[in-house]
N, C-alpha and C positions, 0 to 999 in steps of 0.2 A: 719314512717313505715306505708304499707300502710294495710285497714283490712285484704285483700286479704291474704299479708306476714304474718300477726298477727296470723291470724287463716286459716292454709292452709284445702283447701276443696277438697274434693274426692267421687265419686260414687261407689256405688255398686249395686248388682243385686238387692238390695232391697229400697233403698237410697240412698241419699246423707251425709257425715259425716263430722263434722266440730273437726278438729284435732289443736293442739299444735307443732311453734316454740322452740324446747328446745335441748341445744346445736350445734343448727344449722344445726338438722334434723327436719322433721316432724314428731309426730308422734298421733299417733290415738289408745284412748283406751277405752276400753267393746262394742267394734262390736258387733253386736248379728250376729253368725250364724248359729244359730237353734232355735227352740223356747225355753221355758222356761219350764224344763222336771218336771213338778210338775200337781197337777191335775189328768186329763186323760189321759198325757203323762209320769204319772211317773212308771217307769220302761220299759216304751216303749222305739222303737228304736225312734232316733232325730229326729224332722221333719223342715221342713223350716221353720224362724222369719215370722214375720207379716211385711208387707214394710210398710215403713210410710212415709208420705208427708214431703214436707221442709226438714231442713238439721239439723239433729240429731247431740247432742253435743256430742263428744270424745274425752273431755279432760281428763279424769277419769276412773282409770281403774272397771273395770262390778263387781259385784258378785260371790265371790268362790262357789265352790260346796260345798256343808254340808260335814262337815271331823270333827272330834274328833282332841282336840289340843294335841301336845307333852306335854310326863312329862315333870315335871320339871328338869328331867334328861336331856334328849333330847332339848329340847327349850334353854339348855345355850349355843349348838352347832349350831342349827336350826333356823333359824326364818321360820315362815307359815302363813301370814296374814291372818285374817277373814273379811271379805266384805262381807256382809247379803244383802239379795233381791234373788228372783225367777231366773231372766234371769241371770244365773251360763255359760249357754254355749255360754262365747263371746269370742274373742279374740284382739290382739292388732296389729299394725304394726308400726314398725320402718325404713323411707324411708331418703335417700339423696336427692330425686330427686321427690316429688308426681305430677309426669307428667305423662301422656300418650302416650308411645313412649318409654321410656327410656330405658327397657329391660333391667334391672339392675338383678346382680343370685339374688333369693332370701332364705332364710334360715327357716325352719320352726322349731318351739321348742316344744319337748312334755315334762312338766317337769318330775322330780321324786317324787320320794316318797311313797312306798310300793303300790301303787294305793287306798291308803289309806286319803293322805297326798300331801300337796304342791299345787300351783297356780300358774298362769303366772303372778300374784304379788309380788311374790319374788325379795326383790331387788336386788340380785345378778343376776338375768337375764335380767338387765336393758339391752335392744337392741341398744342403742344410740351407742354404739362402733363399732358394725358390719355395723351400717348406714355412719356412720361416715368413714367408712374403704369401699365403695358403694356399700353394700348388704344391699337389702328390707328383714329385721328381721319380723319375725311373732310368737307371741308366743300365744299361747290358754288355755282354762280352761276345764275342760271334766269329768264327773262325776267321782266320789268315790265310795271305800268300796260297801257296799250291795246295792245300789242305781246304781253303776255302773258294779259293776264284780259280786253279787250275781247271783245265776242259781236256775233257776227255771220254774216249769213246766208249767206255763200258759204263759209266755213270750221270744221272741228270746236273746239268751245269747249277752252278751259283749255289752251291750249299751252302756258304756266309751268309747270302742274302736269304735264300730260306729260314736259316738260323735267325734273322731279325724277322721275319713272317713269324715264324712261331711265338718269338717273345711278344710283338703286339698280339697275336691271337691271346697268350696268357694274360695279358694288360688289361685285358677282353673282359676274360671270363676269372681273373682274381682281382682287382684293382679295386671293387669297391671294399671287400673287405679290409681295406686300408685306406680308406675313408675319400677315396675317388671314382670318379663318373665316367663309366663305361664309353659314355656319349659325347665328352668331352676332349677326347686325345690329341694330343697337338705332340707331332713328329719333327725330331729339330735334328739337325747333325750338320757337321763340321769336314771341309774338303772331301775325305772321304765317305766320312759319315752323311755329310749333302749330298753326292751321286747315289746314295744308298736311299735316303731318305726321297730321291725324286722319284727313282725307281720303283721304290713300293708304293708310293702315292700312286701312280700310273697303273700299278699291277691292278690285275681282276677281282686279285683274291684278295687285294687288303680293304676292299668297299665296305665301308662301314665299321672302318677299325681306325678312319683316319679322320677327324674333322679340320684340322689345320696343318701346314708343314711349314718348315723355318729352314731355310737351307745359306748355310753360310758358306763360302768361298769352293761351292761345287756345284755344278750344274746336275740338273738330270742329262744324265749318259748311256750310251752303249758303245762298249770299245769291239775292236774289228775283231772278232770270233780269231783269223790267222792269227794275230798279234799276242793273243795269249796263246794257240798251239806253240808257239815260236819260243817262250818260255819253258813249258814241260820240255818241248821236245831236248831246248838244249841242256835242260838239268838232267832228262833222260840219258843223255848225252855221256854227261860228268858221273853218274851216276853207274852206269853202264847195266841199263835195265830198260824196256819196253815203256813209251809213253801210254799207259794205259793206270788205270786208277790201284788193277789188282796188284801191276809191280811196282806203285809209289809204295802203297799200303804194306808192304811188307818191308821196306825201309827204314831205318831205326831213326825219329825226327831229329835229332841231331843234324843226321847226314843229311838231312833231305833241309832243313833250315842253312847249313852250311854253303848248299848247292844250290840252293836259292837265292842267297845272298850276291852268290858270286857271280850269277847270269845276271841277277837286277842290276847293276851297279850304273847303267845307262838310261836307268828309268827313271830319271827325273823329269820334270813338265818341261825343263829347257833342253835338254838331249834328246827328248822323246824316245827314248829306246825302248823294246821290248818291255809290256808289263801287264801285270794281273788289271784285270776291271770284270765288271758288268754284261755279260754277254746275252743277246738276244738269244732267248733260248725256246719259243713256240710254244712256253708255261708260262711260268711265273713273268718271263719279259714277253710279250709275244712280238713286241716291235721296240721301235727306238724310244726311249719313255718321251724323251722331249717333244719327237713328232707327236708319240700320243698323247701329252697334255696340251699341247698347240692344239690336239683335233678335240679338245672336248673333254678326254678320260678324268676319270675324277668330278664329275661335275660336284658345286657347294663345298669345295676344299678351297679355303682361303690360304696364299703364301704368303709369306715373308722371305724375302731373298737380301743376301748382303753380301760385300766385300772387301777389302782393306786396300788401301791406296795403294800399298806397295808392297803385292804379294809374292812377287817374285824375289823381295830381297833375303828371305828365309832358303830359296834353296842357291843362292847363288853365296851371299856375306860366308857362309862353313864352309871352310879349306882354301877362302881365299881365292874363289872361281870369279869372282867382280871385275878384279884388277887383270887377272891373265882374258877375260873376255874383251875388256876392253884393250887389252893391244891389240888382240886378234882384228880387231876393228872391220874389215869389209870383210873377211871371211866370217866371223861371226855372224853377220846379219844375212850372207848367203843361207847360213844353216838357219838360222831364225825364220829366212822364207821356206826353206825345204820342210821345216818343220811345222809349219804355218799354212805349205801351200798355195802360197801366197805369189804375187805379180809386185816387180822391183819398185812399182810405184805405191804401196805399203808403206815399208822405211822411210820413203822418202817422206809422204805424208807427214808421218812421226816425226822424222827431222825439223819438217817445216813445221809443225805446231808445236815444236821444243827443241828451240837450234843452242839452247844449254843442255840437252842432256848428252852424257856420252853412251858408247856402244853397248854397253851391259846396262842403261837404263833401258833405251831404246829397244834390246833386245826383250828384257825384262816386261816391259809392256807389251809388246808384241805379242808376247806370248800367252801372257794374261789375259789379253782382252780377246785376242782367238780362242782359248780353251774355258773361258769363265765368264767376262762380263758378256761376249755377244749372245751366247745360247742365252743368260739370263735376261738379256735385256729382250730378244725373242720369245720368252717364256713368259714374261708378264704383259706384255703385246699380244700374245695369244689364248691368253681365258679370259671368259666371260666373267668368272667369280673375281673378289678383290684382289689388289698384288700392292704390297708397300715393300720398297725396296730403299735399301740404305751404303754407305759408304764409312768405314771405318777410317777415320782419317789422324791419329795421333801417334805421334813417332816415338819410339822407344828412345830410353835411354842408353842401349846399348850401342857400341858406335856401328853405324852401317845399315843398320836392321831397318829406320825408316817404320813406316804402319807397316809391316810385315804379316806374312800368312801366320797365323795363330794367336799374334800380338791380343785381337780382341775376347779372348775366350776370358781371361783375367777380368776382364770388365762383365761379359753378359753374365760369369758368374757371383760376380762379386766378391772374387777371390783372392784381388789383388797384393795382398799384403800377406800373401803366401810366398814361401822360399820360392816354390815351384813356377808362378806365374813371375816372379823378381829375375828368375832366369833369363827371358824374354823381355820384361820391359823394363830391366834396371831400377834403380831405387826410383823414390816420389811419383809414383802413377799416382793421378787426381780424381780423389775420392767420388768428386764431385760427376767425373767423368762415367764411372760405375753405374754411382748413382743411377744416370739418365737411360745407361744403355739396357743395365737390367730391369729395370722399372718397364722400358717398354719392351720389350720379354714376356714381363709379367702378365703386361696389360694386355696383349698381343695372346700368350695363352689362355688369360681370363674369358675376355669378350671379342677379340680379332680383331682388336683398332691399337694397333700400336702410339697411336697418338699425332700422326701427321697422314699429309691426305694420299691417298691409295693411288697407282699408277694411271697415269692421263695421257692425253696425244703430248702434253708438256715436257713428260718424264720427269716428274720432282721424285728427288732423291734426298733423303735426310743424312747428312752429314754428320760425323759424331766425333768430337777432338778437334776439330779447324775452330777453333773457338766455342761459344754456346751452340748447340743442337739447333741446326737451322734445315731448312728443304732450299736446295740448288735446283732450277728445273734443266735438265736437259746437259745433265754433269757427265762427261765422257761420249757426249754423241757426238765430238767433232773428229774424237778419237776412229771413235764404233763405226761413222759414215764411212771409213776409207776399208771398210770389208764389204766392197761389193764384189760382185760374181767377176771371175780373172778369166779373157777368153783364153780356150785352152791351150790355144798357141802359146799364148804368153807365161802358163804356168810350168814350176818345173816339174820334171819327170817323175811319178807318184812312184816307187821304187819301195823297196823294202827302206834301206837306205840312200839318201841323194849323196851324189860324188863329194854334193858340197858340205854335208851332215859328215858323211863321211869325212872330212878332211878337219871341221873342226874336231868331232871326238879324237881324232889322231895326236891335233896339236894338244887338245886338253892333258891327255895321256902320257904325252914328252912332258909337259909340264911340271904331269906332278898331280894333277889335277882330278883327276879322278881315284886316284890313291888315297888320295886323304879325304875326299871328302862322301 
């Protein structure tokens, strides 16, 4: 073999990179496409790498961003690798072809994970499959928690999400030289990676940097500008330093990952308590992204949206939060409305079109369909361009999990038969099941037709795991119909926290419950 084949090499606007032979793709890993956000860049927005001479080695994936690890709750489900060093904003590419010419779609990845959590190191997003199937895979790293979605008044909000602006800019303007078409980009991401991914569809600035998006179990969002002061301020708090960018910045991250953790500990989608997001910012967001792609933004940007039957069971099944919710039984679902917003005849609905489920289902859908399927189901109701949307539906093997939040990423990667993806859906995931979902993925990044017919006044939804791959028309709208507008009298009291939210975190916390999980 000869070096050339050994170690395939590729340019970019700032270098040359010397990549890895492996499974008969090439691929190239910790690109830097910004500089290294620490220093006198930290909290600022991204700026360009330093170029360097000669040809930079990319066998090895770059540096995570500073994250706080999962409980030990969560990490039996979870993996999150830590990779320590400065230069945190690089990314990776997965090519069939690192030629110049080839105009191969390419696929870009934003991971999940509360924007708290998660790298383009995760082995479940190994890209060799989509290379392997001839799409140039790109997945990237982009800052965290208060480092990346805190707000604050001496700096422009959302340097995370800048940090993913930049990396498609680079996608932009290096991707053919790894034998992908500038004109072809399809933007795909996961819970949080999906509010990111809807975001910058809708931004001003990524026009013409996006021709398709795929957003899995996150809606395009914007969280309440207070909702994240409310986090700084109280790690400012713990901290005992000024909510302002220049005395986080001088905080050794340890302590400031430490203090972070400890405020979050209420931010889950079922507690809703204080948490990092996406904040309208009068740039990069100038409005709520969902309003703006309801009004038009993005025009000629085809979606793919999707979901997992049972996404709530991933943050409730760790530490054992299923069973104490369900005693809680009527104060739970109190807090389910205060956190929902919601008019007592919600639950009921739920009840009555599922008088087997108990309170921690009940609560569990509730909450999903207010914070996920209704904006999505709003969102492909409101563009002009195509929208094919689907439903993840096969249950793990682990007990309790159900089609859980992340359960499908094993499938659209085709990864299944990784330790890392066996964490989450226990032994015998069906081959066959992969098969179908990454295939249309594929098909879906290729040409935009995933393979079943595009969103209608019907609403077919293509189901994946409830047996062979079929379209259900009108799957969860008997659900979705019980979110009409609550007159206000009837709704509870929009408070920082409701008496009644209040009183479940209380019990969760005698419990046990928030401790461990």
């Amino acid at each position: 073999m000869t070096a050339e084949r050994e170690y395939p090499v590729a340019s970019t606007a700032y270098g040359a990179v010397r990549g890895r032979w492996e499974k008969g793709v090439a691929v190239f890993r910790g690109i830097p496409y910004a500089a290294p956000p620490f220093g006198p860049r930290r909290f600022r927005p991204p700026a360009p790498p330093e170029p360097w001479d000669g040809v930079r080695d990319a066998g090895a994936f770059g540096p995570t961003a500073p994250k706080p690890p999962y409980s030990a709750a969560f990490a039996e489900y979870l993996s999150d690798p830590d990779i320590e060093g400065d230069d945190c904003l690089n990314l990776n590419v997965w090519t069939p072809d690192p030629a110049p010419g080839a105009r191969l779609p390419v696929l870009v990845w934003l991971h999940g994970g509360a924007l708290t959590r998660g790298s383009s190191a995760v082995p479940v997003y190994d890209g060799s499959t989509f290379a392997r199937d001839g799409v140039v895979f790109v997945s990237l790293n982009y800052r965290l928690g208060v480092e990346g979605y805190g707000l604050f008044p001496d700096t422009p909000a959302n340097p995370g999400l800048r940090d993913q602006l930049a990396a498609l800019a680079w996608v932009h303007a290096s991707i053919a030289a790894f034998g992908g078409d500038p004109g072809r980009v399809t933007l795909a991401g996961q819970s949080a990676g999906a509010i990111s991914a809807g975001a910058l569809v809708a931004a001003p600035q990524s026009r013409g940097l996006i021709r398709r998006a795929v957003l899995q179990s996150g809606p395009p969002e914007s969280t309440e500008r207070d909702k994240v002061r409310r986090v700084v301020r109280r790690m400012a708090a713990r901290l005992k330093v000024p909510a302002t960018a220049e005395a986080f910045a001088a905080v050794d991250r340890g302590q400031l990952l430490r203090a972070q953790a400890d405020v979050g500990r209420l931010s889950s989608p079922a507690l809703g308590g204080p948490a990092f997001g996406i904040v309208v910012d009068g740039d990069l967001v100038p409005r709520d992204p969902l309003d703006a792609l309801t009004d038009g933004a993005a025009p000629g940007v085809t979606l793919m949206t999707g979901w997992t039957r049972d996404e709530y069971r991933l943050w409730l099944v760790p530490g054992g939060l299923t069973e104490r919710v369900d005693r809680l039984g009527a104060v739970a679902l109190a807090g389910a409305m205060a956190r929902c917003r919601c008019g007592s005849e919600v639950p009921r609905g739920y009840r009555a079109l599922h008088p087997g489920a108990g309170t921690a289902e009940t609560v569990g859908q509730m909450v999903t369909d207010h914070l996920l399927r209704t904006p999505l189901h709003r969102l492909s109701d409101g563009r002009a361009e195509p929208s094919y949307v689907y439903e993840f539906a096969w249950p793990s093997g682990r007990p309790g999990l159900g089609a859980c939040h992340a359960l499908e990423l094993g499938f659209v990667f085709d990864s299944g038969d990784s330790p890392d993806a066996r964490k989450l859906a226990g032994e015998g995931a069906p081959q066959e099941l992969a098969d179908a979902m990454h295939g249309a993925w594929v098909r879906f990044v290729t040409d935009g037709d995933p393979g079943w017919e595009p969103w209608g006044p019907h609403h077919p939804v293509q189901v994946y795991g409830d047996g062979a791959p079929h379209v259900v028309p009108g799957l969860r709208d008997r659900e979705l119909s019980l979110w009409t507008p609550v007159p206000a009298t009837e709704r509870p009291p929009r408070t920082r926290q409701s008496p009644e939210l209040r009183a479940v975190v209380r019990r969760l916390r005698r419990s046990g419950a928030l401790r461990r999980s």
